[in-house]
Backbone as a chain_set.jsonl record, in Angstrom:
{"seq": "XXXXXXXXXXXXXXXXXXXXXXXXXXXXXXXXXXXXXXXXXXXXXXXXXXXXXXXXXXXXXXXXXXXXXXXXXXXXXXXXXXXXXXXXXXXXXXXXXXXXXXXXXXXXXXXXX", "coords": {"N": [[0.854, -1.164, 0.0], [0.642, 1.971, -1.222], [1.173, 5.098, 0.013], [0.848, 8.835, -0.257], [2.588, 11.971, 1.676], [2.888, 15.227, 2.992], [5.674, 16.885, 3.158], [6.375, 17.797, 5.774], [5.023, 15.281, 7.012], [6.748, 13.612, 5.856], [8.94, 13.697, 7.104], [8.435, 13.077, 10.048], [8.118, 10.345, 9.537], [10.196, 9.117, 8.628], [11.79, 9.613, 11.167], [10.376, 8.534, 13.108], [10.114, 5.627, 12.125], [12.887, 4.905, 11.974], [13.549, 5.506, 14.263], [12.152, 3.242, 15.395], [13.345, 0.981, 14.447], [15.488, 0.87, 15.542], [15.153, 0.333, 18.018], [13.689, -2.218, 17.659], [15.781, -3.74, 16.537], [18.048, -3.694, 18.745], [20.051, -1.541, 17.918], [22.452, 0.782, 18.457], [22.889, 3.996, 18.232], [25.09, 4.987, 17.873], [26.531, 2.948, 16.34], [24.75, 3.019, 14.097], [25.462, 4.748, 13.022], [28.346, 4.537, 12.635], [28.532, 2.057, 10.636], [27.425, 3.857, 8.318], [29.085, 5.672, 8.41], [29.064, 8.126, 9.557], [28.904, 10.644, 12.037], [27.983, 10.069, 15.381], [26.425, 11.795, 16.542], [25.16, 12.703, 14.632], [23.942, 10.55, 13.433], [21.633, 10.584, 16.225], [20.525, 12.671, 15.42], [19.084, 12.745, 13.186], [17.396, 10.446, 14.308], [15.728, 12.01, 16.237], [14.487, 13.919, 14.451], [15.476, 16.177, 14.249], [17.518, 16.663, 11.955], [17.043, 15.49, 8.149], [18.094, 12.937, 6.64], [19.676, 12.061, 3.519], [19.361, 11.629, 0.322], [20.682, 9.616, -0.643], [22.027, 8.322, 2.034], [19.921, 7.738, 2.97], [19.096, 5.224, 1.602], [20.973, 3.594, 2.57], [20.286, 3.596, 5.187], [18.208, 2.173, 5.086], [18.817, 0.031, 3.591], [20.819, -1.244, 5.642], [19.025, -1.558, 7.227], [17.636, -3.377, 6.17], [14.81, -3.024, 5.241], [12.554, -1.366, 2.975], [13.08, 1.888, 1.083], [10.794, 3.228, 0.71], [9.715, 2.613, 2.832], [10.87, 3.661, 4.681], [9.986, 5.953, 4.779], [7.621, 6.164, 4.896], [5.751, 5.819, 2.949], [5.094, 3.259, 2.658], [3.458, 0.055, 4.26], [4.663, -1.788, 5.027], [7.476, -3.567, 6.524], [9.019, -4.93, 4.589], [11.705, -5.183, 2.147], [11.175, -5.201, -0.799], [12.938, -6.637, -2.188], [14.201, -9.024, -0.51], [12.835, -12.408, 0.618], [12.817, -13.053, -2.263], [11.655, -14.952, -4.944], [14.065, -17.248, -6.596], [14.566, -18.637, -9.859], [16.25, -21.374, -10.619], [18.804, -23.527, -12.806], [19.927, -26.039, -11.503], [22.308, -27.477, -11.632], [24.1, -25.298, -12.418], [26.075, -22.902, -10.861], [25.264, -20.073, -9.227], [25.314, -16.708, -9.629], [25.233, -13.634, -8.014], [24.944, -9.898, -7.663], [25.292, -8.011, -4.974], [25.155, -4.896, -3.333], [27.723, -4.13, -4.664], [29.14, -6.451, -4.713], [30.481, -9.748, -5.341], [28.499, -12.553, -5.302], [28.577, -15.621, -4.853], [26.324, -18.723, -5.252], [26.103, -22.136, -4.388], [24.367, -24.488, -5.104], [23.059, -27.211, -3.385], [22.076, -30.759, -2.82], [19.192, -31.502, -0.576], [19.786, -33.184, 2.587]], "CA": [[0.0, 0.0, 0.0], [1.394, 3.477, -0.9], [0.565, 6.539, 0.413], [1.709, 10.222, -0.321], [2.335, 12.955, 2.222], [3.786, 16.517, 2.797], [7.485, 16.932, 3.96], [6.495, 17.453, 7.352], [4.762, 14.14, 7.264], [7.697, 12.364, 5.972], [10.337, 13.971, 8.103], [8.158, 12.306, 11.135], [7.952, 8.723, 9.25], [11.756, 8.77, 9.101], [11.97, 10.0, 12.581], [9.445, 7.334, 13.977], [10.378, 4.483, 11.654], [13.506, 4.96, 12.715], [13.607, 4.962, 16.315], [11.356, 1.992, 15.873], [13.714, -0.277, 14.011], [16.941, 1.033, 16.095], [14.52, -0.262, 19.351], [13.7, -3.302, 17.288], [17.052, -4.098, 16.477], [18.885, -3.481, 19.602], [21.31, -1.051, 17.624], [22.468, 1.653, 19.237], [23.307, 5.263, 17.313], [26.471, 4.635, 17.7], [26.832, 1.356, 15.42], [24.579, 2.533, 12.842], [26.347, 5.978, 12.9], [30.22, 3.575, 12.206], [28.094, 1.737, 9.55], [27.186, 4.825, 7.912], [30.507, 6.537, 8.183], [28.445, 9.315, 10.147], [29.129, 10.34, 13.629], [26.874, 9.461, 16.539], [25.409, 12.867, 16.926], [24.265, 12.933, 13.05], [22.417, 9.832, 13.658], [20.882, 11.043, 16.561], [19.971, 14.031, 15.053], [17.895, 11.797, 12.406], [16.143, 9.734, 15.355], [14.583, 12.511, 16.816], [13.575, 14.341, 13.58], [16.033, 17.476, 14.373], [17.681, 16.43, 10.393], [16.692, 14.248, 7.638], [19.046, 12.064, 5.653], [19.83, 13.172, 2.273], [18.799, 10.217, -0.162], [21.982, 8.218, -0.326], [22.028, 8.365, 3.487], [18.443, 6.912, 3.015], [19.279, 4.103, 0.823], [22.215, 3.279, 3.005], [19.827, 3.286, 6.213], [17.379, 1.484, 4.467], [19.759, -1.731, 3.375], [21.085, -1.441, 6.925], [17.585, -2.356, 8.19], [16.464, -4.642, 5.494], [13.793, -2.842, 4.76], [12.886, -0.565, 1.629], [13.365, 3.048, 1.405], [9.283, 3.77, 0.806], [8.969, 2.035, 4.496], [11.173, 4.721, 6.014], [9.441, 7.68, 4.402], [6.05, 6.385, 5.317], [4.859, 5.696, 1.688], [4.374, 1.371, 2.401], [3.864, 0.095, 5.431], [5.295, -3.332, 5.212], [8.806, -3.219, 6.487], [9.85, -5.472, 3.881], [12.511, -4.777, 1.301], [10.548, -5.811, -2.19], [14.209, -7.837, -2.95], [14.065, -10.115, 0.54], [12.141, -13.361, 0.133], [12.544, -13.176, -3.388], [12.074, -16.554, -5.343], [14.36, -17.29, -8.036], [14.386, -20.056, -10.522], [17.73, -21.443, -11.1], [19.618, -24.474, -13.466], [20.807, -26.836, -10.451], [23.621, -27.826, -11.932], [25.401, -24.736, -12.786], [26.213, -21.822, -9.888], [24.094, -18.881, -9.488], [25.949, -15.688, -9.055], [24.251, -12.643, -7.534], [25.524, -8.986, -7.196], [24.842, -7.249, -4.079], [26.186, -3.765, -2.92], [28.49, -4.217, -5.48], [29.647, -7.665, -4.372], [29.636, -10.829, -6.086], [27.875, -14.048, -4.592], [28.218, -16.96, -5.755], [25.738, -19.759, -4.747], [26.177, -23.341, -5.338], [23.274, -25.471, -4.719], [23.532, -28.709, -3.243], [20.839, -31.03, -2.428], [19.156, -31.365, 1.004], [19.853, -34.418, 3.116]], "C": [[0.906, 1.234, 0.0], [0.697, 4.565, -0.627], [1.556, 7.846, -0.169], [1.464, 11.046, 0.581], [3.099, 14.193, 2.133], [5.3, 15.876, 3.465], [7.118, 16.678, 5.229], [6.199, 15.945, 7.625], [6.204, 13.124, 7.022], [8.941, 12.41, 6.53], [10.152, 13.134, 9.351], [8.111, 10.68, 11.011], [9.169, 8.694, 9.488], [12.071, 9.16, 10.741], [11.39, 8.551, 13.622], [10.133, 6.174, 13.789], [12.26, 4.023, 12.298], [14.199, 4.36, 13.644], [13.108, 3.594, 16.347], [12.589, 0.901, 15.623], [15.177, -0.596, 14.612], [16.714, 0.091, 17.664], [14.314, -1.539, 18.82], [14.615, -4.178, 17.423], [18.011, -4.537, 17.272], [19.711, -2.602, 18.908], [20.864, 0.848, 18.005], [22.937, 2.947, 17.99], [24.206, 4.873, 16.737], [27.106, 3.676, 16.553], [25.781, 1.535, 14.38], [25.082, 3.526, 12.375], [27.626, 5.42, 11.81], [29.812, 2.83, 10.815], [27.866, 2.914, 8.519], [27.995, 5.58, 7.239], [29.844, 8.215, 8.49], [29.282, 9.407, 11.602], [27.934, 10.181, 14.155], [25.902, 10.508, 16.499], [24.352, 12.78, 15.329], [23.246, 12.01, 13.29], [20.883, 10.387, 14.798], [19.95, 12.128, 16.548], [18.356, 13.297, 14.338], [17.011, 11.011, 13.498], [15.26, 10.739, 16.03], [14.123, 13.871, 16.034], [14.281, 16.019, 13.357], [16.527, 17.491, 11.987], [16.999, 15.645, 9.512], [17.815, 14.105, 6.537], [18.878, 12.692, 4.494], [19.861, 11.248, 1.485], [19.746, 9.537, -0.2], [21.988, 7.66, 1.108], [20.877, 7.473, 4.229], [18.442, 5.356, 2.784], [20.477, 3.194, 1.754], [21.634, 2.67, 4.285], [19.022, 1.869, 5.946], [17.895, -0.239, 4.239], [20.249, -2.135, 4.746], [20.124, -2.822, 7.51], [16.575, -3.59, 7.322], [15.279, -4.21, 5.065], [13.811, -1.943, 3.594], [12.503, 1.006, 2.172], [11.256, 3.859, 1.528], [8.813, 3.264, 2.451], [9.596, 3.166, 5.388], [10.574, 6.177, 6.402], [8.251, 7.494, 4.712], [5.269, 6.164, 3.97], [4.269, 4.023, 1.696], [4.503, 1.279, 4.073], [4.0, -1.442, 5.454], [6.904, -2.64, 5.176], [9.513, -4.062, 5.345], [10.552, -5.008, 3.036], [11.672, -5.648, 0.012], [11.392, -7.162, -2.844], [13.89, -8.962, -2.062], [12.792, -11.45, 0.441], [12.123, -13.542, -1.196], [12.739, -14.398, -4.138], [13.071, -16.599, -6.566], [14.378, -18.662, -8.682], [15.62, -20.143, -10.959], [17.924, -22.912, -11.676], [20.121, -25.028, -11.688], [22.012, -27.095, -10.76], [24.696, -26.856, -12.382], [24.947, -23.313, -11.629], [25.255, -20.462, -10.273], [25.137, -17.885, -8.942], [25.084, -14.317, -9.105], [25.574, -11.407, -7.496], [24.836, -8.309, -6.442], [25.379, -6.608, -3.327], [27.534, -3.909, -3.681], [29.788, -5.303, -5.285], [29.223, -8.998, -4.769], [29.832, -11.74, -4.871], [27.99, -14.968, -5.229], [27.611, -18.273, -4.973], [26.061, -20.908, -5.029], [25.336, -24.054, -4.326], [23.687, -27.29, -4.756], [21.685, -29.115, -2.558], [20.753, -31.912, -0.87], [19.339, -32.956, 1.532], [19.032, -34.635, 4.028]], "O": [[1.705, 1.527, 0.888], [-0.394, 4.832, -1.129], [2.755, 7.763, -0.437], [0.26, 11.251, 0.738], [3.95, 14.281, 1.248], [5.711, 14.843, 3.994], [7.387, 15.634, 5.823], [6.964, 15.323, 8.362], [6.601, 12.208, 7.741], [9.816, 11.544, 6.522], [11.103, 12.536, 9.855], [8.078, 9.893, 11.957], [9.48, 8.248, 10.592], [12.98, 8.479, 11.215], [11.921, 7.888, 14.513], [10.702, 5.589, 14.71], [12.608, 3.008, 12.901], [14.945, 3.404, 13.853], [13.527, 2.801, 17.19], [12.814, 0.043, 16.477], [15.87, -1.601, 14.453], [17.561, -0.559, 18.277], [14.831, -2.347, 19.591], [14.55, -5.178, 18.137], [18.775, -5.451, 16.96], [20.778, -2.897, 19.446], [19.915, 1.63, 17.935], [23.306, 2.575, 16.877], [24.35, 4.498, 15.574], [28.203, 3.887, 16.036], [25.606, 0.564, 13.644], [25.288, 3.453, 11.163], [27.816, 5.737, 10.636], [30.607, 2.918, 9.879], [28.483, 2.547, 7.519], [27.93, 6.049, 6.102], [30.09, 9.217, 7.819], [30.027, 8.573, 12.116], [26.904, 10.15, 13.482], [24.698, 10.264, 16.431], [23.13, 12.806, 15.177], [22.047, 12.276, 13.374], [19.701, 10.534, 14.486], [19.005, 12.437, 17.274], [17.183, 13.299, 14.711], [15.79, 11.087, 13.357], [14.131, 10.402, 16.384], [13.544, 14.782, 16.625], [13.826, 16.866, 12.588], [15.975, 18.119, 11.083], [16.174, 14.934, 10.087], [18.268, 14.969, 5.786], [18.142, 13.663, 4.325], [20.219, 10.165, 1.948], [19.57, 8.499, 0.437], [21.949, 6.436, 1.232], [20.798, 6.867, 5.297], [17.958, 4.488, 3.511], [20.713, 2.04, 1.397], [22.064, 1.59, 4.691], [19.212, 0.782, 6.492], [17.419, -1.301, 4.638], [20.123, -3.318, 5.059], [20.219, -3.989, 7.89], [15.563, -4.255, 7.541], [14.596, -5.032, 4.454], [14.911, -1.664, 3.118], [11.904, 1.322, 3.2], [10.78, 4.722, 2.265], [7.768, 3.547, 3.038], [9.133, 3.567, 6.456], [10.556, 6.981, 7.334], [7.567, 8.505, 4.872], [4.057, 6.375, 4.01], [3.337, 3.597, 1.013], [5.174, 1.934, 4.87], [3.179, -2.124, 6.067], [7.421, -1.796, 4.444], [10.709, -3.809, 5.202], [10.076, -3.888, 2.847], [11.686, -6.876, 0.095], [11.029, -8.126, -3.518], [13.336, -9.924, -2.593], [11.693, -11.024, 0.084], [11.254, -14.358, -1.501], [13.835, -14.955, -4.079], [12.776, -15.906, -7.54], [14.211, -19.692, -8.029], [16.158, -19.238, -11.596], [17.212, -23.721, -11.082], [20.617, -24.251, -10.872], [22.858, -26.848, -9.9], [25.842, -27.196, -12.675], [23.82, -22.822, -11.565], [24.751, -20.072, -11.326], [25.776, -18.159, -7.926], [24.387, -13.991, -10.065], [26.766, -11.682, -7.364], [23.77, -7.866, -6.87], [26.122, -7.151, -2.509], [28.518, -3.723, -2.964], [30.973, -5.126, -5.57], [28.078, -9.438, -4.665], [30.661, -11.808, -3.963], [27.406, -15.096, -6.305], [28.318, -18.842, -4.142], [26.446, -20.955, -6.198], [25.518, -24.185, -3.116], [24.204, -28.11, -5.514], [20.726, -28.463, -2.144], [21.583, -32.582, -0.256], [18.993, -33.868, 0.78], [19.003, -35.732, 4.585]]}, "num_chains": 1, "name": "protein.A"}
């Protein structure tokens, strides 16, 4: 489900959403600040709505938490990331390689015992 609101509204979704998923999480400013390559205060600035992230900053929070960037702004309200659970159909017999954050994966499927 998407929604649209004003700025103010979505300065308080990132503010809320947030706090929520830092309380969810257990993670403290601090550690998503070092992830970030922010300092502590910047984050906390963003948890209680004083700044708001600048869209890279978004996208960055966003993968952090697994969830997608329309969940932080308040436009979906499923925390899911659209990518997570995603099914794919793959050849068994020959490796599946994935890029993610600009890192290759390589799967190799074996069968279950």
């Amino acid at each position: 489900m998407l929604r649209y609101g004003t700025q103010n509204e979505t300065e308080m979704n990132i503010m809320l959403r947030l706090a929520e998923l830092l309380e969810q999480t257990n993670t403290t400013h601090a550690e998503l600040a070092k992830h970030l390559g922010l300092n502590r205060t910047t984050v906390s600035h963003y948890a209680a709505g004083r700044n708001e992230p600048d869209i890279a900053t978004l996208i960055r929070i966003a993968d952090f938490f697994h969830v997608s960037v329309d969940y932080l702004v308040g436009r979906d309200i499923e925390p899911e990331s659209p990518y997570t659970g995603e099914q794919i159909v793959v050849d068994p017999e020959k490796p599946v390689k994935l890029r993610v954050n600009n890192r290759t994966i390589e799967i190799i499927l074996a069968e279950e015992k």
